[in-house]
C-alpha positions, 0 to 999 in steps of 0.5 A: 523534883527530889534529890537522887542518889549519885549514882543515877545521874548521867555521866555523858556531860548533861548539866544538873544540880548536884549537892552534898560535895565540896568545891576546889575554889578559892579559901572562902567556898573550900571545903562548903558543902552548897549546891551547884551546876555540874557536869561529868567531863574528862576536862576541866578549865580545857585540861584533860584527865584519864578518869572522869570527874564531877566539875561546877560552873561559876555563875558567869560560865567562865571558870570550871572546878572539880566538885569533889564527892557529890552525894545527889543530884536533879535534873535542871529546871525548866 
């Protein structure tokens, strides 16, 4: 697998690794370009929002941040 470009990842909530954005958490992850697990949504930690936008899950599942300006993205692995 390879990284594609942003703009052909689906948008319909499907999980996938994105990378070359920056996290909204805590001092230590700001602003830290990293891979993560991410999805297109209208919702972040059960708050809607009018537009979509990209959000991260912790590894646990139980926190949600915005994922702000990713630059690629893949398919999960099997």
């Amino acid at each position: 697998m390879q990284w594609l470009p942003i703009e052909t990842a689906p948008r319909d909530g499907t999980w996938v690794l994105l990378c070359g954005g920056k996290t909204d958490s805590s001092e230590y992850h700001k602003n830290k370009t990293r891979p993560v697990v991410g999805q297109w949504t209208n919702w972040l930690n059960g708050q809607e929002y009018d537009k979509g936008r990209w959000q991260f899950a912790w590894y646990d599942g139980g926190y949600y941040g915005e994922y702000e300006g990713p630059t690629h993205w893949m398919p999960l692995p099997d």
